[in-house]
C-alpha positions in Angstrom: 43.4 77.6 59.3 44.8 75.2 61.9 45.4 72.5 58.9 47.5 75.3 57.2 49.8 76.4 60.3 50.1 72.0 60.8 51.4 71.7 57.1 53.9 74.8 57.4 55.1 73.9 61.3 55.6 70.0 59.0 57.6 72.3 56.4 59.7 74.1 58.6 60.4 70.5 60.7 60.9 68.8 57.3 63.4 72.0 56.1 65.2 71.9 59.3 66.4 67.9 58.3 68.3 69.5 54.8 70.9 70.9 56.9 73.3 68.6 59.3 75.3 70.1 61.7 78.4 68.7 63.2 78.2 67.7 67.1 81.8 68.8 67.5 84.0 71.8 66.5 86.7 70.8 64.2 87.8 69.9 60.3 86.1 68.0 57.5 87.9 65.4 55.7 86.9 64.5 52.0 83.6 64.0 51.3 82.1 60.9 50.1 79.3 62.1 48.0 78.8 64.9 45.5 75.9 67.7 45.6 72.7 66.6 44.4 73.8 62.8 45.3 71.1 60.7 47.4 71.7 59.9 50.6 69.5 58.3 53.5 69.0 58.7 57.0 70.5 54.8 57.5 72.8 54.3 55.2 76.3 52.9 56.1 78.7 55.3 54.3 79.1 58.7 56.0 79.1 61.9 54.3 82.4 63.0 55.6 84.1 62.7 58.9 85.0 65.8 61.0 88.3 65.6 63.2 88.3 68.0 66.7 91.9 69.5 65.6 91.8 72.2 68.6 92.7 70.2 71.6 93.5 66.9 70.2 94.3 64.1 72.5 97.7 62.4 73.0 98.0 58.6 74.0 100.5 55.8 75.1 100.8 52.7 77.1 102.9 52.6 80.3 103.8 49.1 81.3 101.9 47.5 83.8 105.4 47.4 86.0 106.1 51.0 85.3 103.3 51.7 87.3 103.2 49.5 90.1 107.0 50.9 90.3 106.2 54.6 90.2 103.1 53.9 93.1 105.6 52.4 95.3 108.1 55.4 94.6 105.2 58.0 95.8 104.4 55.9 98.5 107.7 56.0 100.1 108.2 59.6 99.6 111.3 59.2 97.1 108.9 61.0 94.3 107.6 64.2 94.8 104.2 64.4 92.7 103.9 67.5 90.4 101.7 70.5 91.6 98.1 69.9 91.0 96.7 66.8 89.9 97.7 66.6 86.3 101.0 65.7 85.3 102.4 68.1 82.9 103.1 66.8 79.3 105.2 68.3 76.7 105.7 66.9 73.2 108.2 65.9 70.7 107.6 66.2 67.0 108.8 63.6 64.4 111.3 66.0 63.2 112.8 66.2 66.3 111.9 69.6 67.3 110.0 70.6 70.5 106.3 71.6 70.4 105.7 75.1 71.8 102.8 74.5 74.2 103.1 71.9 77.2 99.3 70.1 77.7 98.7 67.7 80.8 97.8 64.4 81.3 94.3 63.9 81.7 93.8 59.9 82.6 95.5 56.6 83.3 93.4 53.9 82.4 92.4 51.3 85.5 92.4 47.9 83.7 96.1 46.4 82.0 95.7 45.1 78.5 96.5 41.4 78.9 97.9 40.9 75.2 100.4 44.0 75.9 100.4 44.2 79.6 100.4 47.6 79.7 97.9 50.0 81.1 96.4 53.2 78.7 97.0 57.0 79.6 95.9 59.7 77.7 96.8 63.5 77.6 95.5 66.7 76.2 97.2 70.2 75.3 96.5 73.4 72.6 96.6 73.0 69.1 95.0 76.5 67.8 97.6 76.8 64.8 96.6 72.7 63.9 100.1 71.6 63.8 99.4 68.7 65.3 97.5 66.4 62.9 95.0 63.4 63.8 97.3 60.2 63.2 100.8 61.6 63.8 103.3 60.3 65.8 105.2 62.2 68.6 107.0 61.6 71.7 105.7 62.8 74.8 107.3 63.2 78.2 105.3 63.5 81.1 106.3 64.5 84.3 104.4 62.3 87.1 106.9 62.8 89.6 110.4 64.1 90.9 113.1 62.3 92.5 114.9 65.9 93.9 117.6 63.7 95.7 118.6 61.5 92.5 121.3 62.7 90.2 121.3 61.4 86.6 124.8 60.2 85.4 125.5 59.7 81.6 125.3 55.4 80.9 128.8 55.8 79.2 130.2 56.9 82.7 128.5 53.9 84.9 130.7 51.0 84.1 130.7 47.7 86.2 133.4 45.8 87.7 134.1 42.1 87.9 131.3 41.1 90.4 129.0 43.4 88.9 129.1 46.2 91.3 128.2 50.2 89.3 131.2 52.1 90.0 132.0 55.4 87.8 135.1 57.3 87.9 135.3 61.1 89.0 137.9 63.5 88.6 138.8 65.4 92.0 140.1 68.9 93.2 143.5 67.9 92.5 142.8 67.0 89.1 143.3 63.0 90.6 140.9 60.2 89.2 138.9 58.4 91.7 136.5 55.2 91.8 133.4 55.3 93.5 130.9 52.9 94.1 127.2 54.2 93.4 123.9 52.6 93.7 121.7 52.8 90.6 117.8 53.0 90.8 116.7 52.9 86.6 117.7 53.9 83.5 115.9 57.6 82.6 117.0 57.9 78.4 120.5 57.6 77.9 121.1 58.2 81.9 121.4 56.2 85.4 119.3 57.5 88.2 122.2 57.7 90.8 120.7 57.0 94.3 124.4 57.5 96.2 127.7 57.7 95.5 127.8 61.1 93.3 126.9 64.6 94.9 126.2 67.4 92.6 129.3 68.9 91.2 131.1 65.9 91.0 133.2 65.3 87.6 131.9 62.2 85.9 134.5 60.9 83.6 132.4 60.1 80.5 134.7 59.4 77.5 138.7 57.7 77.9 137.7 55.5 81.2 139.7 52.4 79.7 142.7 54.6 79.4 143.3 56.0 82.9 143.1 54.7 86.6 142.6 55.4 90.2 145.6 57.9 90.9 146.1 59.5 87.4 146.5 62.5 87.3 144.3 64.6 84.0 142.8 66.8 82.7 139.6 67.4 82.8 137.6 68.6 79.7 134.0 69.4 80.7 131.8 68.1 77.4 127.6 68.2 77.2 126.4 64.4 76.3 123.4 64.7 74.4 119.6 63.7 76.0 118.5 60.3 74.4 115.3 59.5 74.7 114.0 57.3 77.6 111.3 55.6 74.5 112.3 55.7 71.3 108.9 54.4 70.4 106.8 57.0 68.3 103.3 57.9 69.8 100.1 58.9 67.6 98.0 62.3 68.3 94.6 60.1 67.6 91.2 61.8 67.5 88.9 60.8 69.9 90.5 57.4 71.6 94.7 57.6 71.5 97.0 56.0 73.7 99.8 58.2 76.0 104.0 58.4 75.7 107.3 58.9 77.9 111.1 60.3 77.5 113.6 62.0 79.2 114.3 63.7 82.2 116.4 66.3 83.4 119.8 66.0 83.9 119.1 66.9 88.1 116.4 65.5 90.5 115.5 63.3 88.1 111.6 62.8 87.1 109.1 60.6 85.7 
């Protein structure tokens, strides 16, 4: 009788090996092998390979110098670091359109690739309808931290003058164009981080500077410049191990 119950506990044991489950949730690619092919326990050609769609994970590189630059900035108080400890992440797609659901970034790598120099982040958000697809590319930006005493000035309204000095030239109550001199911190997309010299309500001439000077008198036409970018690199939504991404900021205590 105890032989018996042996052999059937070995059946059940041996029947439980016919079915593979999947350590992770997520989708099947094609499969390799047909029904009623042979396969073995070893052998070096999976049966399929199952991506987690439902939250993928978005990577990037951040220069080494970006990152000794945005520690300094914290450090000094200049930054304001998000709420929480996760920096919010939204993303771009390649068509240009925005994805609906911001994710955060979940952790910056602590050794810089020597061949790149540049240090690996990686961030996570929802993907329940599986837009997002393992090996597309996107853009993320992720806010780390805000600069709420910067303004950021279109680049086509900075101009420099012979010794090199940013200056930018605003339009004032009377309708009069004036230089100013400003001090610059970095370049945020297709904007200046304005550390002084601008206050907010100023009007930045952006388009016609080579045609008027300190004195004119115009008129002013207020126009929206378009954001650019801060990396026009694409990014890839990788499934287990991607990278991270960066890009603009808003127009008004700047952020990174």
């Amino acid at each position: 009788m105890a032989t018996a119950e042996a052999a059937v506990e070995t059946a059940r044991i041996n029947l439980g090996y016919t079915r593979i489950t999947s350590p992770i949730a997520g989708r099947t690619a094609t499969s390799t092998v047909t029904p009623g092919a042979l396969v073995t326990a070893n052998q070096t050609t999976a049966l399929t390979t199952v991506q987690q769609i439902d939250p993928p994970y978005i990577g990037v590189t951040q220069p080494s110098a970006e990152v000794l630059w945005l520690k300094r900035e914290l450090a000094a108080g200049r930054l304001v670091r998000n709420g929480g400890d996760a920096a919010r992440m939204r993303i771009v797609l390649e068509d240009g359109s925005r994805y609906g659901r911001d994710g955060r970034l979940q952790f910056t790598g602590i050794a810089v690739n020597p061949t790149t120099g540049a240090i690996t982040l990686r961030g996570t958000l929802p993907n329940p309808d599986a837009l997002l697809l393992p090996g597309m590319y996107v853009r993320a930006v992720i806010k780390e931290g805000v600069d709420e005493a910067a303004l950021l000035a279109p680049q086509q309204g900075i101009t420099r003058d012979a010794v090199g000095r940013a200056t930018a030239l605003i339009v004032d109550a009377q309708d009069k164009v004036q230089r100013r001199a400003v001090t610059l911190s970095r370049a945020v997309g297709n904007g200046w981080v304005v550390r002084e010299g601008l206050v907010p309500g100023d009007r930045l001439i952006v388009d016609g500077t080579q045609q008027v000077r300190p004195g004119d008198k115009v008129h002013a036409v207020v126009v929206e410049v378009p954001d650019a970018p801060a990396n026009q690199t694409r990014r890839r939504v990788d499934d287990p191990s991607p990278e991270q991404a960066f890009g603009n900021a808003p127009a008004q205590g700047a952020a990174r």
